[in-house]
C-alpha angles and dihedrals in degrees: 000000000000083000106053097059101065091047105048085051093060091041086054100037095046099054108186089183113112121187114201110074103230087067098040089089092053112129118262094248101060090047097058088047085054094050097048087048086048090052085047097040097053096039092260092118102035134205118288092009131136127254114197138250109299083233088048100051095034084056090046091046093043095235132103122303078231094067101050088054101044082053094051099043084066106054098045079053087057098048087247088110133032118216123187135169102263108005128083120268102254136182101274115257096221099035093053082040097048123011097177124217085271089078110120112257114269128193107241106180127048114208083249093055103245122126126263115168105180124158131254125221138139128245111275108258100161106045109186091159121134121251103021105124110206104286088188089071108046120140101252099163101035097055089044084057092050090050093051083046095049103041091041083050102051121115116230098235089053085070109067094029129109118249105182095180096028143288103313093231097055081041083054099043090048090056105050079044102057083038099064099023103036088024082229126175093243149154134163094250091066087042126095123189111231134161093255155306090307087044093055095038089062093041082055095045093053095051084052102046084053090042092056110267131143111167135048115192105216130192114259107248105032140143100280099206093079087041081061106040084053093053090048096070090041113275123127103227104217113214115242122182127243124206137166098305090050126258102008090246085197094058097045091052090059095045092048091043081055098045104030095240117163103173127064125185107204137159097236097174100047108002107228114265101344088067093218120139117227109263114242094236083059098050096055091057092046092065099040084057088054094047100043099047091040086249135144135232116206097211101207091206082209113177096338088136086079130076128155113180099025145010122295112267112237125256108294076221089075089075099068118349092191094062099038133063120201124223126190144139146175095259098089098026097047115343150346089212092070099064097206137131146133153231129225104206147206113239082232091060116080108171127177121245124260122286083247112018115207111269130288092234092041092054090048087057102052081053086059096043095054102038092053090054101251095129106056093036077061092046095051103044079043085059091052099046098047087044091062099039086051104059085036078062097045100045081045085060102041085051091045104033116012096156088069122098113234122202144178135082116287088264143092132021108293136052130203116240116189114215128215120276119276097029116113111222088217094063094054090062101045088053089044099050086057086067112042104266114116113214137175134219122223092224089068082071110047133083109203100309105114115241137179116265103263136153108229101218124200123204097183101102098019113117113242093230094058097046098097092039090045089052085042090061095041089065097048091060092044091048088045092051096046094052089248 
């Protein structure tokens, strides 16, 4: 009975019913974010409390974990929500105090006269969001090919047979691919098959936890989606700064010498969202602090595809392959829809599969896709795309605000853009998102470690014709902000 109440309140209080029908197809998603504004909006949810576990509330609600995070993670872009290491998501204190005229337009009477208040907002036409590959460009025909190849290849036993760590041939083709483009130490036999990074962080976390540990030290700012996906199976993650050489290894080795942590999750190739690489020197005593405490690193091989002035660096994995696990998937490299990615293991770590491993055709086809070269033809006309949008960005920057500080390595899909002091990052997205340009702020991002105020911007999805008239906009709304 404890356990009802709670549940039947949020039930009650997050209404996804909608009841005109032109809204009733709206993604769920987008549901569940309308419904947490409304509870805001009306003094349901008020300000400084607490909203529950996205597991928590996506079981109570009856949709995706999935759902609940992405729909958090933008309102606490936005400064609706405030999101911190250790501490529950609540309503923020100054947002609910003080919404600003820069709030999108909502509808506030019915001509019934009941309320509805939906938001506004138009369609995003300048994305400048992180993470977002170029959807545009998706190999749509080439994946499709793979699919005829591998369902026509299968053999028939392979049906109906059991693959706990993933279909040989894509473990194979993982393999031969890490080898000759991370430089990784790998063979099929070290290599599962997930959906993912997220996927594979949770397959990870769960060995630990088994294996004993309670704490991950993870990098300040990171991508906390993977922070979250570790605590929820019951590991603390333990804030370490990054600076411009990537995670201050100094820094990690007293913490973990204070909290006992023998585990790190870090981005070594392109640091997520500060953009730094990990400095050799750095490298090197990361591994020996592996090696030396019996610890492991989990290596997110984010964005390393993709190099701009140099060469890629080789998987921090090749260093010691018994002290690092490599994550990676297709999200970032080539699309989210495709729901496939792998993990380079230890031979000391022997994880379980996931609760519903990525389908057997699906993982044929990455074999396919892969073997024949797609991958990597994709990955090389990606690096030139995103070589040339990048510096379109940059001189658009430089023309519209020249007085901002840019960082990051020449790599990846997203840059970092300090604003002017006294300007709240927040603010600027929620202006932005009025008019179409999706922004995001770098305080999504960071656990308790101070930054700077700065937008990270993506390009990876942004059209090349709206890149100066994206950046145009951008200005407007910091000029604006800085009484200019």
């Amino acid at each position: 009975m404890q356990n009802t109440r709670p549940i039947l309140a949020w039930e009650t209080l997050l209404d996804l019913e909608v009841e005109s029908g032109s809204a009733v197809a709206r993604p769920l998603r987008d549901r569940v974010e309308t419904a947490l504004r409304r509870a805001i909006a009306e003094g349901r949810l008020s300000p400084g409390s607490a909203v529950p576990p996205s597991r928590t509330l996506a079981e109570t609600l009856g949709v995706s974990r999935w759902v609940v995070t992405e729909a958090y993670g933008q309102l606490v872009a936005e400064g609706v929500l405030e999101a911190r290491t250790g501490s529950a998501t609540r309503v923020a204190e100054q947002h609910a105090r003080a919404p600003g005229p820069t709030r999108p337009a909502r509808l506030s009477e019915r001509a019934d006269g009941n309320a509805a208040l939906l938001d506004v907002a138009p369609p995003v036409r300048y994305d400048l969001r992180p993470g977002i590959p170029d959807l545009r460009a998706t190999p749509r025909a080439r994946w499709a090919a793979a699919l005829r190849a591998a369902i026509t290849a299968i053999p028939d036993r392979d049906l109906a047979a059991s693959h706990p760590l993933g279909y040989a041939p894509a473990r194979a083709a993982v393999a031969a691919y890490l080898s000759r483009s991370r430089h990784a130490v790998a063979d099929a036999a070290h290599v599962a098959i997930t959906h993912g990074a997220t996927d594979g962080m949770g397959i990870l976390s769960r060995e630990l936890h088994r294996q004993g540990h309670r704490d991950l030290l993870v990098e300040d700012p990171s991508w906390p989606r993977l922070r979250a996906v570790a605590e929820e199976h019951g590991l603390r993650p333990i804030p370490v700064p990054v600076d411009d050489d990537g995670i201050d290894t100094a820094r990690l080795m007293e913490i973990a010498t204070g909290t006992g942590a023998r585990a790190a999750l870090i981005t070594p190739a392109h640091q997520f969202p500060l953009g730094a690489a990990l400095a050799p020197g750095r490298r090197e005593e990361l591994v020996r602090w592996a090696r030396e405490h019996g610890g492991l690193l989990i290596e997110d091989d984010y964005d390393a595809e993709f190099r701009y002035d140099r060469r890629p660096i080789p998987a921090l994995q090749r260093l010691d392959p018994e002290r690092v696990a490599l994550i990676g998937s297709l999200s970032k490299s080539v699309s989210p829809a495709l729901g496939l990615g792998w993990m380079l293991l230890p031979s000391g770590i022997a994880p379980g599969q996931s609760a519903t491993p990525p389908s057997l055709i699906d993982q044929a086809a990455l074999a396919e896709f892969i073997t024949r070269g797609d991958l990597e033809r994709h990955l090389r006309s990606s690096r030139t795309r995103f070589r040339r949008r990048r510096r379109r960005l940059l001189d658009a920057l430089r023309s519209e605000l020249p007085e901002l500080p840019v960082s990051g390595i020449a790599a990846g899909m997203h840059l970092v853009l300090a604003v002017p002091a006294g300007v709240v990052a927040a603010d600027v997205v929620a202006t932005g998102r009025a008019i179409g340009l999706a922004l995001t702020p770098l305080t999504r991002y960071e656990c308790i470690h101070p930054q700077a105020e700065a937008l990270v911007l993506g390009y990876g999805d942004l059209d090349d014709t709206l890149v100066e008239e994206a950046v145009a906009r951008l200005a407007t709304i910091i000029h604006a902000a800085r009484g200019s």
